[in-house]
Short mmCIF file of the C-alpha atoms (twelve columns), coordinates in Angstrom:
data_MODEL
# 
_entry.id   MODEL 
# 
loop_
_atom_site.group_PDB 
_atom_site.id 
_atom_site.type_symbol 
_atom_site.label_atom_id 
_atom_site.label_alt_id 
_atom_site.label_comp_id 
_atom_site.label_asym_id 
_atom_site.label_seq_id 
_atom_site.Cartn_x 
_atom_site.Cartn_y 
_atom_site.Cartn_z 
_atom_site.pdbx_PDB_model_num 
ATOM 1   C CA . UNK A 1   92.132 131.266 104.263 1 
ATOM 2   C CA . UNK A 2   89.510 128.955 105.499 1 
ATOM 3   C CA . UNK A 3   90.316 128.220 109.530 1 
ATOM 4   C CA . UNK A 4   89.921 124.906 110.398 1 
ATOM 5   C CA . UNK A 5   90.009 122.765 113.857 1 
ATOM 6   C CA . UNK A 6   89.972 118.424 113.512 1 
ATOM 7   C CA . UNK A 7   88.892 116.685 117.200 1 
ATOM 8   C CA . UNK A 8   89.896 112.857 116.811 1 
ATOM 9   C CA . UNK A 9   91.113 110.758 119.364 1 
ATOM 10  C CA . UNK A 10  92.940 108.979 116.889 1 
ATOM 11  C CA . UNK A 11  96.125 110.424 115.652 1 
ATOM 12  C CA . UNK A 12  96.164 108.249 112.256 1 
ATOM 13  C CA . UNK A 13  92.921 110.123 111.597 1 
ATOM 14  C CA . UNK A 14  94.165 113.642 112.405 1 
ATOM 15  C CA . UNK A 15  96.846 112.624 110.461 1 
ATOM 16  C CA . UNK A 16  94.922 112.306 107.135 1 
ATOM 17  C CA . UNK A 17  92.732 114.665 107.781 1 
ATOM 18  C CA . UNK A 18  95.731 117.115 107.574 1 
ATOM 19  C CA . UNK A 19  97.119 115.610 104.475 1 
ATOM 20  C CA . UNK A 20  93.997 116.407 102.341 1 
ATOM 21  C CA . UNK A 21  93.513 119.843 104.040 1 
ATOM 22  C CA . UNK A 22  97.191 120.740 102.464 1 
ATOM 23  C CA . UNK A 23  96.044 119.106 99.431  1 
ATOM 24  C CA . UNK A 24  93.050 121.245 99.296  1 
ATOM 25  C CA . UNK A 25  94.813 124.616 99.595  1 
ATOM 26  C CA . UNK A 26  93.875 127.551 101.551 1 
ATOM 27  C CA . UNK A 27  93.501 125.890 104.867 1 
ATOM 28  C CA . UNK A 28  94.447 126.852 108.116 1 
ATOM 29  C CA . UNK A 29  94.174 123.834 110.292 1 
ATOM 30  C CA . UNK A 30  94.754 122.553 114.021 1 
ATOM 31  C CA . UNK A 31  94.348 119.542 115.301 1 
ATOM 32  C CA . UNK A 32  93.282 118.186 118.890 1 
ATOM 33  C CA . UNK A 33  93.490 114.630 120.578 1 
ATOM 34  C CA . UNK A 34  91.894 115.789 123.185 1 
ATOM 35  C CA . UNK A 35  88.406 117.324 122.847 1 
ATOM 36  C CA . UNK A 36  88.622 119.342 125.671 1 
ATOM 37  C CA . UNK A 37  91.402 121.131 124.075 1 
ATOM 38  C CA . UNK A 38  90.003 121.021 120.692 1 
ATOM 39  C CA . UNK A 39  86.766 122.905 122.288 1 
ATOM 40  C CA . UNK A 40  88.951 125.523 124.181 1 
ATOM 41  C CA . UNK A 41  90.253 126.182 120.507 1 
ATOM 42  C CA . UNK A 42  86.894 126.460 119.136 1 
ATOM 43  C CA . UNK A 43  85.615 129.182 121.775 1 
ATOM 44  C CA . UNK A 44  88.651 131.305 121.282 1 
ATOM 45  C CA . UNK A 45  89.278 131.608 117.756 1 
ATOM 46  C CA . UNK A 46  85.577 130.563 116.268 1 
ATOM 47  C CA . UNK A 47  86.784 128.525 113.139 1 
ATOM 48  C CA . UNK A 48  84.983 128.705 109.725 1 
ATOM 49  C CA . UNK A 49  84.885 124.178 109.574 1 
ATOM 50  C CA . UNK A 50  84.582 121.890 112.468 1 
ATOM 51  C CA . UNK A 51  85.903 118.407 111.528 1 
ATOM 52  C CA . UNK A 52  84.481 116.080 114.616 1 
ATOM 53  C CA . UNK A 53  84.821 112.469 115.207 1 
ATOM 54  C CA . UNK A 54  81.115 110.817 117.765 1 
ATOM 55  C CA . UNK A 55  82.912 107.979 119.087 1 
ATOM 56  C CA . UNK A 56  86.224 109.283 121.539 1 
ATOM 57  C CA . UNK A 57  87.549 107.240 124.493 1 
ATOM 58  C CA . UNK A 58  85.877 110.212 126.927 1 
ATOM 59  C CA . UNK A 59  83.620 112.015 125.176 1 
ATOM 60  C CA . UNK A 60  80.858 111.871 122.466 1 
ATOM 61  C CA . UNK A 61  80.785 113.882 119.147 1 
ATOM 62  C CA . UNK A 62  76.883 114.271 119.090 1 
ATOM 63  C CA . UNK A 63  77.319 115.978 123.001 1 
ATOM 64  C CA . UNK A 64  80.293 118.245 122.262 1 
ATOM 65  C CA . UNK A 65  78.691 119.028 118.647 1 
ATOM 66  C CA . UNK A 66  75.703 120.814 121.080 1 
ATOM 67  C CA . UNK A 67  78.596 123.161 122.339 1 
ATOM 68  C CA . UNK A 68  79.587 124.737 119.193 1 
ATOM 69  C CA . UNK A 69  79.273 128.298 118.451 1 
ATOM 70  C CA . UNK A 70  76.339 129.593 116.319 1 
ATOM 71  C CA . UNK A 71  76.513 129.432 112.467 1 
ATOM 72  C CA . UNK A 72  79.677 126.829 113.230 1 
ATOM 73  C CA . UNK A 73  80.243 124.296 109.687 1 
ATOM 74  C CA . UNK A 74  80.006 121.149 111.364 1 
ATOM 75  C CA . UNK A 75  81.440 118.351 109.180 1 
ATOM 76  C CA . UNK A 76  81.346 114.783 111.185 1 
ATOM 77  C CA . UNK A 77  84.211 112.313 110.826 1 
ATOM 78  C CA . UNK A 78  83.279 108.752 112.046 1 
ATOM 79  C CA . UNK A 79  83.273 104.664 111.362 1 
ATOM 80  C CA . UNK A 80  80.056 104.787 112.531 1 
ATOM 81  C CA . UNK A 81  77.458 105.068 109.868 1 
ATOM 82  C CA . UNK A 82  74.487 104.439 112.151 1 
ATOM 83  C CA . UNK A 83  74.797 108.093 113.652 1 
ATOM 84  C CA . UNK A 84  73.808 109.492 110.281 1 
ATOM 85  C CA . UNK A 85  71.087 110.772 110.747 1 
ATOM 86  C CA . UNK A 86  72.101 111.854 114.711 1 
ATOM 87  C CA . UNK A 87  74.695 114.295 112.599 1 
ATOM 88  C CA . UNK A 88  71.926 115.565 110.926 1 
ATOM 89  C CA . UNK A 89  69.699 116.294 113.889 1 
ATOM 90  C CA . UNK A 90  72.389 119.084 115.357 1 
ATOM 91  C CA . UNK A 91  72.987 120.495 112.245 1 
ATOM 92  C CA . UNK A 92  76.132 118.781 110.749 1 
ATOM 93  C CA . UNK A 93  76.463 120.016 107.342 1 
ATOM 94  C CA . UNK A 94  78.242 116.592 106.339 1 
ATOM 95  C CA . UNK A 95  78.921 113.611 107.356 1 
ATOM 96  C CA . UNK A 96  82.418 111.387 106.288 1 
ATOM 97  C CA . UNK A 97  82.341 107.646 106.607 1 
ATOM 98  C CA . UNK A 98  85.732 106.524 107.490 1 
ATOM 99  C CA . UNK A 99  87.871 105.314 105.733 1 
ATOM 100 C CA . UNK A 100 88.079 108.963 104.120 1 
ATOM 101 C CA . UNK A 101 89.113 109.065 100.578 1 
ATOM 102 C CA . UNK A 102 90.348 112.368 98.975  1 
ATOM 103 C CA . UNK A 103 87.304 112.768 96.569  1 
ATOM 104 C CA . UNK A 104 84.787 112.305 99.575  1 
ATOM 105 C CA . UNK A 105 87.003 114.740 101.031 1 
ATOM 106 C CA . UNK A 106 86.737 116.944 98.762  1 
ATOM 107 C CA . UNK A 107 82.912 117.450 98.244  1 
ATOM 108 C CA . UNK A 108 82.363 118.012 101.944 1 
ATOM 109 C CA . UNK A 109 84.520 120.777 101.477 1 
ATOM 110 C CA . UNK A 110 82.517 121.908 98.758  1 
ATOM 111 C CA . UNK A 111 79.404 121.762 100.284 1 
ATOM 112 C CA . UNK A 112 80.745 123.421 103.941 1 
ATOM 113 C CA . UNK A 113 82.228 126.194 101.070 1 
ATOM 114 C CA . UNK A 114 78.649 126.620 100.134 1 
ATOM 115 C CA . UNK A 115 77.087 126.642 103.470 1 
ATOM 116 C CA . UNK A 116 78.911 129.761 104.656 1 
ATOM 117 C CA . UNK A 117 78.991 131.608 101.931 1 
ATOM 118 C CA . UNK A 118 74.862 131.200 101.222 1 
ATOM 119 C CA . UNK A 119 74.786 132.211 105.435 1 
ATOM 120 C CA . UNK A 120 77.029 135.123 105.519 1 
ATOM 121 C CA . UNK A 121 75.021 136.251 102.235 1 
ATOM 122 C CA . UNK A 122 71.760 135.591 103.972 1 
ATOM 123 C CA . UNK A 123 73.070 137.349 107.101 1 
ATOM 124 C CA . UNK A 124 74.297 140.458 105.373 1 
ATOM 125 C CA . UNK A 125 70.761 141.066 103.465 1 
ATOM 126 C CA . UNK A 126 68.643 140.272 106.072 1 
ATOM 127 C CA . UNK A 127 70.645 141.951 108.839 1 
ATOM 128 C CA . UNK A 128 70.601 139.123 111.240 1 
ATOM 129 C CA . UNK A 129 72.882 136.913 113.236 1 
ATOM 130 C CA . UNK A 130 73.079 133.588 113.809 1 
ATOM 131 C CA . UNK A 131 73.224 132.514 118.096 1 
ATOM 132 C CA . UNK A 132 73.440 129.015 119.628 1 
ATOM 133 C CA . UNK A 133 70.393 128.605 121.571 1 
ATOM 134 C CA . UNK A 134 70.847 124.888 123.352 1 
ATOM 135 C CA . UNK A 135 71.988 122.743 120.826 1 
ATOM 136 C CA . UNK A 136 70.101 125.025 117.671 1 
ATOM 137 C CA . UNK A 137 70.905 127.699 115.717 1 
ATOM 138 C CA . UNK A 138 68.691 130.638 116.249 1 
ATOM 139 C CA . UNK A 139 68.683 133.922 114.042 1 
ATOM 140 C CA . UNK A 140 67.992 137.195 115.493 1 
ATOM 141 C CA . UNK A 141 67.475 140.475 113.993 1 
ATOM 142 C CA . UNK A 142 69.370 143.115 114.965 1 
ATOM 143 C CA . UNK A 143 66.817 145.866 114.475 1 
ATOM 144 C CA . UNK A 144 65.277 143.897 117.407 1 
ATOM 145 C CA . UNK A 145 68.115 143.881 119.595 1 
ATOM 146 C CA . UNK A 146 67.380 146.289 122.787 1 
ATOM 147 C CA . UNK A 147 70.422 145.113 125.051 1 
ATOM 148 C CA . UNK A 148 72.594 142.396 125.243 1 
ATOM 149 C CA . UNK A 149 73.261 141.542 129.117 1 
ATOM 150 C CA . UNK A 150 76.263 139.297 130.284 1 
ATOM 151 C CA . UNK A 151 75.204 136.144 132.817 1 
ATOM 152 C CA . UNK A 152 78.412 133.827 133.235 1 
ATOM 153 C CA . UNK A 153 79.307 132.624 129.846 1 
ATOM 154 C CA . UNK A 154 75.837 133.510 128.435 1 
ATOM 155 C CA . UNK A 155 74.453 136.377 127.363 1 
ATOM 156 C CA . UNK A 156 70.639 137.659 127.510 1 
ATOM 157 C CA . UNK A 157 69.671 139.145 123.668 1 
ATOM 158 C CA . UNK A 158 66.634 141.576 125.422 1 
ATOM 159 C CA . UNK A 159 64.369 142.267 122.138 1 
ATOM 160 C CA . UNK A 160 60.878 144.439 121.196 1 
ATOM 161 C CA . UNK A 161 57.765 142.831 121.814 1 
ATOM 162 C CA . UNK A 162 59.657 139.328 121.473 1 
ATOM 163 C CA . UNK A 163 61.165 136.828 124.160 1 
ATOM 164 C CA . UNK A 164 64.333 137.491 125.388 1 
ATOM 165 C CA . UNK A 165 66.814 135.329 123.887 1 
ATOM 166 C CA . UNK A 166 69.832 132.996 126.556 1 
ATOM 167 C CA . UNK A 167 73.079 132.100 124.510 1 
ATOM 168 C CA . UNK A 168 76.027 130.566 125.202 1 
ATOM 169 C CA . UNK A 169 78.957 132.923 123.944 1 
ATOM 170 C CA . UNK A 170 80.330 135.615 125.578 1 
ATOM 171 C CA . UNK A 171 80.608 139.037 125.336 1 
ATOM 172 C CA . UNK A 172 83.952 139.420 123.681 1 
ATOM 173 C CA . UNK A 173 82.319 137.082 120.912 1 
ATOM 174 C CA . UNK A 174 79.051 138.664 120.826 1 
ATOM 175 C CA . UNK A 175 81.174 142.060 120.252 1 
ATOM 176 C CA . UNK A 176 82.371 140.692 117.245 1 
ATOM 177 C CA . UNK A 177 79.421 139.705 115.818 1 
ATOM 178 C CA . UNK A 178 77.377 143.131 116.173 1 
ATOM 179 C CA . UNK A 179 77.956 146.178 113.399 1 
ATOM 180 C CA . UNK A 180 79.949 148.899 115.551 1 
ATOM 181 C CA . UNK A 181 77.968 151.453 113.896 1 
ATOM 182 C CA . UNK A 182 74.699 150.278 115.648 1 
ATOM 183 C CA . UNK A 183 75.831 148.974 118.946 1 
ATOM 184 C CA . UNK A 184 77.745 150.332 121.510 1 
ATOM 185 C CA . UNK A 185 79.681 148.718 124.711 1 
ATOM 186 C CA . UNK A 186 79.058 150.784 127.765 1 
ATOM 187 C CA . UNK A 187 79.295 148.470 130.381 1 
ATOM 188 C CA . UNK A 188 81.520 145.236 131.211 1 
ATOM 189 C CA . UNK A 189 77.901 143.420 131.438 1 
ATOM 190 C CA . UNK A 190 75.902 145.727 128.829 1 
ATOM 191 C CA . UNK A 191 76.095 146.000 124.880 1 
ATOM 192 C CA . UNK A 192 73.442 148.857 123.717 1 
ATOM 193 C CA . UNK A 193 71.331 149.102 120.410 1 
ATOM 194 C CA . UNK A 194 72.321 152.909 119.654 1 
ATOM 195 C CA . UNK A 195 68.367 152.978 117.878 1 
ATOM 196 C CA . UNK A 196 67.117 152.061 121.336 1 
ATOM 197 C CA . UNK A 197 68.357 154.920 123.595 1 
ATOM 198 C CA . UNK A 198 65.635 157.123 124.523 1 
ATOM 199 C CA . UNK A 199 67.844 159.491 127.328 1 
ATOM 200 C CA . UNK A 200 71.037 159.525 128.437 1 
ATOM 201 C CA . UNK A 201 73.566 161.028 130.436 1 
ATOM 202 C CA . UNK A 202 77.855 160.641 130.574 1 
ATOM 203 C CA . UNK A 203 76.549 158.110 133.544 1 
ATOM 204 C CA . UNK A 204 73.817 156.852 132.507 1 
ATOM 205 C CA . UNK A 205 71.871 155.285 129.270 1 
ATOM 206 C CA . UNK A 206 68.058 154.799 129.344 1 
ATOM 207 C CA . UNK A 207 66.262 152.703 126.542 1 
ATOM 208 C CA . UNK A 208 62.929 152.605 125.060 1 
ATOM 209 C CA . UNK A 209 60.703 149.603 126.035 1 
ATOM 210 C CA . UNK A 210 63.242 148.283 128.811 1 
ATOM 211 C CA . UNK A 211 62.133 148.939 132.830 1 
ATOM 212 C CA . UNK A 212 65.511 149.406 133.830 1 
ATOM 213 C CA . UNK A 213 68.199 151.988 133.515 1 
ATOM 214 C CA . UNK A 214 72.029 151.029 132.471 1 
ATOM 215 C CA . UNK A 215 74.935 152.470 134.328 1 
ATOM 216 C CA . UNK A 216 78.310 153.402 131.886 1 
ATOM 217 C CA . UNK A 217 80.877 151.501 133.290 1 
ATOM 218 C CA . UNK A 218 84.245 153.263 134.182 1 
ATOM 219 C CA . UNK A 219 86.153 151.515 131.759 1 
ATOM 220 C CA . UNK A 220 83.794 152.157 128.492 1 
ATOM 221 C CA . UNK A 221 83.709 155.820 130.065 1 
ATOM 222 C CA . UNK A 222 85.733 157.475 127.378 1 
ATOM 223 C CA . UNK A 223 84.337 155.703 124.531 1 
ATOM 224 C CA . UNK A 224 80.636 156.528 125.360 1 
ATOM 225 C CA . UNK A 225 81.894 160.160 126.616 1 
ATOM 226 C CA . UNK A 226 82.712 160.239 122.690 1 
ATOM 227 C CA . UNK A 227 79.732 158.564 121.202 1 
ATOM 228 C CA . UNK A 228 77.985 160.863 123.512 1 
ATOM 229 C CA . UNK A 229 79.706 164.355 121.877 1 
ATOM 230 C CA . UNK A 230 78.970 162.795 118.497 1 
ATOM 231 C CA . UNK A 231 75.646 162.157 119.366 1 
ATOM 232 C CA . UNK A 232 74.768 165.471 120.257 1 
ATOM 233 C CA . UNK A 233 76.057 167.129 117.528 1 
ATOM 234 C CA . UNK A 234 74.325 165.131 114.747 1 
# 
């Protein structure tokens, strides 16, 4: 099942947009008049295809586009042809001239189909993810992943010899994204790399090439207690 989310201002266009998703199968999709709902929607359940009108009575597509979680499949929906090539320039993987017609329809869908499964085939071989960085996507490996530190609704990516990377998602999400087997939770503001720990203690974790040491939070106590037995008897 492909999740979807439609932000239009214009119920006639949510309305068709609907009709061709149930005409298309497999679809799971909700739609949003209001784009400050439709984002709320996005953030919490991270949908596979992001159907997006520019022009809406209070905000702009091109803006809220910017907002979108990493590796998103932005598909624009607009009378507008003139922001074309705007789509383009924040990564919209197509662009629908209304008045939709099924077959139109149809390709994008095609094409988005494409897109993820060429990213989460490039992602799986290359070991990587994919992190909104501003309004771009930037991919990170995870073998240079240190620690992931929580700031508001970003997160700091801390890496080897490389800059340290500021995203917008937060740490629930960034859970999600990161193999269990490699990284470990240990601290409401602290996701380790389990390759990076040079020393630790039930209390404390300290990592190789980072100045700073990183307390085990009460509540991940347990968890690392038992990453910590199964550590030591490896």
């Amino acid at each position: 099942m492909i999740k979807c989310v439609a932000i239009d201002d214009e119920p006639i266009a949510l309305s068709i947009i609907q009709e061709y998703c149930k005409r298309y199968g497999d679809i799971d999709l909700q739609c949003f008049t209001s784009p400050i709902a439709g984002m709320d929607c996005i953030r919490s359940t991270r949908p596979d295809i992001v159907f997006l009108d520019i022009e809406m009575n209070s905000h702009n597509g091109l803006t809220l586009a910017k907002e979108l979680p990493a590796g998103t499949c932005l598909i624009f929906t607009t009378a507008f042809s003139h922001y074309a090539i705007d789509g383009f320039n924040v990564d919209a993987v197509d662009f629908l001239h209304k008045p939709i017609f099924y077959p139109r329809f149809e390709r994008a869908m095609e094409k988005a189909k494409k897109y993820m499964k060429l990213s989460a085939e490039a992602d799986e071989m290359s070991g990587t993810i994919t992190l909104k960085v501003e309004h771009k996507n930037v991919i990170v490996n995870l073998k240079d992943i240190i620690v992931i530190e929580a700031m508001d609704n970003y997160v700091k990516i801390f890496r080897k010899d490389l800059p340290m990377v500021l995203s917008q998602i937060t740490m629930k999400e960034m859970e999600t994204m990161l193999p269990p087997d490699k990284f470990i939770r240990i601290h409401r503001s602290f996701i380790i790399s389990v390759a990076s720990i040079e020393k630790f203690s039930n209390r404390t974790v300290y990592l190789q090439k980072f100045p700073r040491h990183i307390p085990v939070g009460r509540k991940y106590l347990q968890t690392f207690n038992n990453f910590y037995n199964t550590f030591l008897t490896r």
